[in-house]
Kinemage of the C-alpha trace (Angstrom):
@kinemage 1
@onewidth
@group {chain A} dominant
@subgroup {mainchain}
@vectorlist {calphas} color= white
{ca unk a 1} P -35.388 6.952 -22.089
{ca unk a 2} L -34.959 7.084 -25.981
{ca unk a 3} L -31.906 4.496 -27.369
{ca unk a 4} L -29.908 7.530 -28.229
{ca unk a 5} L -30.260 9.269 -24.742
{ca unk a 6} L -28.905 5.998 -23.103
{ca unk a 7} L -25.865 5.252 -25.689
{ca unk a 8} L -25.205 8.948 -25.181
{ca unk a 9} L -25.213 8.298 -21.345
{ca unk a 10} L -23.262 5.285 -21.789
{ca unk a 11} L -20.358 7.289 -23.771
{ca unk a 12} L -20.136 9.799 -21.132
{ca unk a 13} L -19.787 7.172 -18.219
{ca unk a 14} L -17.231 5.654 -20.538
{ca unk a 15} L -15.448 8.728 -21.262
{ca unk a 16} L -15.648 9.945 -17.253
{ca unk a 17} L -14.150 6.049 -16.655
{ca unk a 18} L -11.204 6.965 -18.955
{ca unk a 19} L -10.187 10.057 -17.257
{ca unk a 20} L -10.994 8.570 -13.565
{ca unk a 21} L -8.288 5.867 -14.699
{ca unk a 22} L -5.882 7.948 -16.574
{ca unk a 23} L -5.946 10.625 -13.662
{ca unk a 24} L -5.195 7.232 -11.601
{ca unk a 25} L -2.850 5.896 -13.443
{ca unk a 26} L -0.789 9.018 -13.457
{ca unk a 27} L -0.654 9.130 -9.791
{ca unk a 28} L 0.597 5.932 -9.357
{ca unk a 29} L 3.057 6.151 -12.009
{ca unk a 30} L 4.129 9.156 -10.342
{ca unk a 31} L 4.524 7.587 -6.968
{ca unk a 32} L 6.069 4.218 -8.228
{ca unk a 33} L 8.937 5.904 -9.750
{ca unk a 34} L 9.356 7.805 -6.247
{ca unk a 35} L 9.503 4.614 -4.726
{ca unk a 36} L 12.103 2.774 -7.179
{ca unk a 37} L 14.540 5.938 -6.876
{ca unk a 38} L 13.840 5.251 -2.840
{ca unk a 39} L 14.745 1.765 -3.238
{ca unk a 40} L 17.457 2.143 -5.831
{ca unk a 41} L 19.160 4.320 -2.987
{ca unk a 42} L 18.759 1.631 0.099
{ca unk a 43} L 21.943 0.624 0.955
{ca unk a 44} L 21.838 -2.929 0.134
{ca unk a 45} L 23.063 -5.040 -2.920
{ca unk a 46} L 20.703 -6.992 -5.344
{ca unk a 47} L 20.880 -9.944 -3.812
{ca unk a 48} L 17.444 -11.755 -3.865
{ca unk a 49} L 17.188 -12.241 -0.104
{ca unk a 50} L 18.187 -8.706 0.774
{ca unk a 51} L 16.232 -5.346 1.761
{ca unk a 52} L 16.910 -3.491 -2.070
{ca unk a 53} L 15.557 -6.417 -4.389
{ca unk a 54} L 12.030 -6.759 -3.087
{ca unk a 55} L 11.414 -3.018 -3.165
{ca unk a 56} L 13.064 -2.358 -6.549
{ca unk a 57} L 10.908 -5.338 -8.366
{ca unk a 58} L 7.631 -4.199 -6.440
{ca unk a 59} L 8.128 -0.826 -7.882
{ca unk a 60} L 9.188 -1.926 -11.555
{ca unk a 61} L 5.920 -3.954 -11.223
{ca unk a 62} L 3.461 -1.098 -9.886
{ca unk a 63} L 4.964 1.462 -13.023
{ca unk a 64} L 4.382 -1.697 -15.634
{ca unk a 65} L 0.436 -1.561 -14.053
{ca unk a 66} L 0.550 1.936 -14.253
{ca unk a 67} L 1.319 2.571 -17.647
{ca unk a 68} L -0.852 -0.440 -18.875
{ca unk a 69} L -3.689 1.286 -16.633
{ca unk a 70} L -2.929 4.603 -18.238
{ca unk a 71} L -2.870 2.764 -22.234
{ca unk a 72} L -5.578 0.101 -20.941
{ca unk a 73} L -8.211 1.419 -18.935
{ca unk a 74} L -10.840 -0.596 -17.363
{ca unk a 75} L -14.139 -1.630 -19.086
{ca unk a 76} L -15.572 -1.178 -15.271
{ca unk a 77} L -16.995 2.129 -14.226
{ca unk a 78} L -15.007 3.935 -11.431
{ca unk a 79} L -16.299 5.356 -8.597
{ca unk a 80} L -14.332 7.677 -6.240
{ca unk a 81} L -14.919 6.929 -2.393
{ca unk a 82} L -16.722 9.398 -0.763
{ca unk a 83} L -17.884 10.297 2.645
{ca unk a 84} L -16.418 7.742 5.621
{ca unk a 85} L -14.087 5.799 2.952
{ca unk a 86} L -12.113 8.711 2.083
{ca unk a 87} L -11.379 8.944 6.022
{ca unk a 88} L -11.239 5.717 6.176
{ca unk a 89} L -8.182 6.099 3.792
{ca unk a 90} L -7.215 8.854 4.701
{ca unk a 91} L -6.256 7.638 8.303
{ca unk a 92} L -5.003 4.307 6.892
{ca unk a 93} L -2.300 6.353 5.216
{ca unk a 94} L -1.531 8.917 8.020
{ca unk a 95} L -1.139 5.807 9.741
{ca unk a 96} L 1.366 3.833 7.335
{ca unk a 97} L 2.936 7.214 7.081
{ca unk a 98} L 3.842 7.622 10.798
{ca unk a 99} L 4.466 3.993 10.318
{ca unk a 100} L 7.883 4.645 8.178
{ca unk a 101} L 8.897 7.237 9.992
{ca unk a 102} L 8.950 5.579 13.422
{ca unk a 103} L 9.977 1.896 12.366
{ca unk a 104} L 13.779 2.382 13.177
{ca unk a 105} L 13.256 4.051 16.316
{ca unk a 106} L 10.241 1.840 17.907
{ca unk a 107} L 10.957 -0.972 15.873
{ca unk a 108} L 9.427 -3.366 13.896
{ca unk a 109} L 7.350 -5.134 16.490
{ca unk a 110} L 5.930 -2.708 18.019
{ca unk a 111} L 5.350 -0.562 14.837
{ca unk a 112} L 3.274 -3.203 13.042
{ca unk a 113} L 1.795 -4.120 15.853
{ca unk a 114} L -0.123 -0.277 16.148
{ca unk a 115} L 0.007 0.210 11.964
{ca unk a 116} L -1.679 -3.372 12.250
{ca unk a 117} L -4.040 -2.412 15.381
{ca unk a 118} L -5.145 0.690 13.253
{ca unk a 119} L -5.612 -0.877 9.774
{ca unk a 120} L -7.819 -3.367 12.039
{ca unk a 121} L -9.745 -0.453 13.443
{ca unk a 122} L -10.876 1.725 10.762
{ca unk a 123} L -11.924 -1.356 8.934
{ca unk a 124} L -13.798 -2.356 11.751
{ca unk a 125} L -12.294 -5.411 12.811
{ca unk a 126} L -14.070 -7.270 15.864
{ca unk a 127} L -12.411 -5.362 18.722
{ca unk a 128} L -11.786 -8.199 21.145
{ca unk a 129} L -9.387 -9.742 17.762
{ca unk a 130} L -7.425 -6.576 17.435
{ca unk a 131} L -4.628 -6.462 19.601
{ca unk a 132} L -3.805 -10.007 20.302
{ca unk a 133} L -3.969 -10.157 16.192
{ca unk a 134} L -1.604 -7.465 15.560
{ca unk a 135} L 1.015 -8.523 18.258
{ca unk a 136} L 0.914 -11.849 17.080
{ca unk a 137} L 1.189 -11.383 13.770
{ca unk a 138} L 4.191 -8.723 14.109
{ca unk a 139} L 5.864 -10.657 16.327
{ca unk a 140} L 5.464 -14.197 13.389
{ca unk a 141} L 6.576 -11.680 10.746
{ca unk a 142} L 10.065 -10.502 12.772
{ca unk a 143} L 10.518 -14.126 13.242
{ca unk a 144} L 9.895 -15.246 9.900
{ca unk a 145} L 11.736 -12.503 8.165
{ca unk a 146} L 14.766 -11.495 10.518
{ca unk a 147} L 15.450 -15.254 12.349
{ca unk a 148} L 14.896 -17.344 9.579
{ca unk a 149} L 15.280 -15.317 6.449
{ca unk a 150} L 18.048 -12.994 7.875
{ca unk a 151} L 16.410 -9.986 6.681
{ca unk a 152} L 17.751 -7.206 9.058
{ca unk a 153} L 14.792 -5.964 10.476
{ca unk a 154} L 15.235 -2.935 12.870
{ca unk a 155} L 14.366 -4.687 16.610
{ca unk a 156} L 14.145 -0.657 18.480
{ca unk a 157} L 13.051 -0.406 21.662
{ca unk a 158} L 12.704 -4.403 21.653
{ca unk a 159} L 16.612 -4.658 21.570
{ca unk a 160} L 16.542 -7.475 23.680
{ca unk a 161} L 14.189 -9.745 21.274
């Protein structure tokens, strides 16, 4: 291959690279200012240990990345996932998906617990790990964030807990 036909090669992977991230980067942007008017209209104050502030500074953050991503792309090439990670994905958001919708009804526990169980799944965790993993972990992070940081997590059918 001739110098010219590789920096010519080069400048198209480059160029490709700078569209994959600006296509990117507009998506997110897109999505992050979704989620700030979502968490702008929680109803909750600012207070640093309550449900509006963590939300609100996560999605300031993520449209900050997004509009550096979009002005700053990066010097790596891209590749879209194709074939069993695009599944892969796909499922993992179906599952976070069902995940919101659900959480006040089922609760917290029992909602991580299966978004957990899933996530653990499709990236083919060791299957005898999976469920005492997720129910553990749920159960440390209602604990940890409702007991002892009063965040008002919703308990559903787990009323009793």
């Amino acid at each position: 291959m001739s110098p010219l036909t590789a920096a010519l090669n080069s400048k198209q992977g480059d160029l490709v690279n700078l569209i994959a991230d600006r296509k990117y980067a507009i998506v997110m942007l897109v999505l992050s200012v979704i989620y700030c008017a979502a968490a702008l209209l929680l109803d909750a104050d600012f207070n640093p240990v309550n449900e509006k502030f963590y939300p609100f500074v996560l999605s300031v953050l993520m449209i900050i990345s997004s509009i550096g991503l979009f002005f700053w792309p990066s010097p790596h090439t891209t590749s879209w996932p194709k074939g069993k990670n695009v599944q892969k994905i796909g499922l993992t958001f179906t599952a976070i998906l069902i995940y919101c919708f659900v959480l006040h009804t089922i609760g917290f526990i029992i909602s991580a617990s299966v978004l957990m169980a899933i996530c653990m799944w499709v990236f083919e965790g060791k299957r005898q790990w999976i469920a005492p993993v997720s129910i553990v972990t749920a159960i440390l992070f209602y604990i940890l964030f409702d007991r002892l940081l009063g965040l008002n997590l919703p308990a559903g059918l787990l009323n009793f807990f």
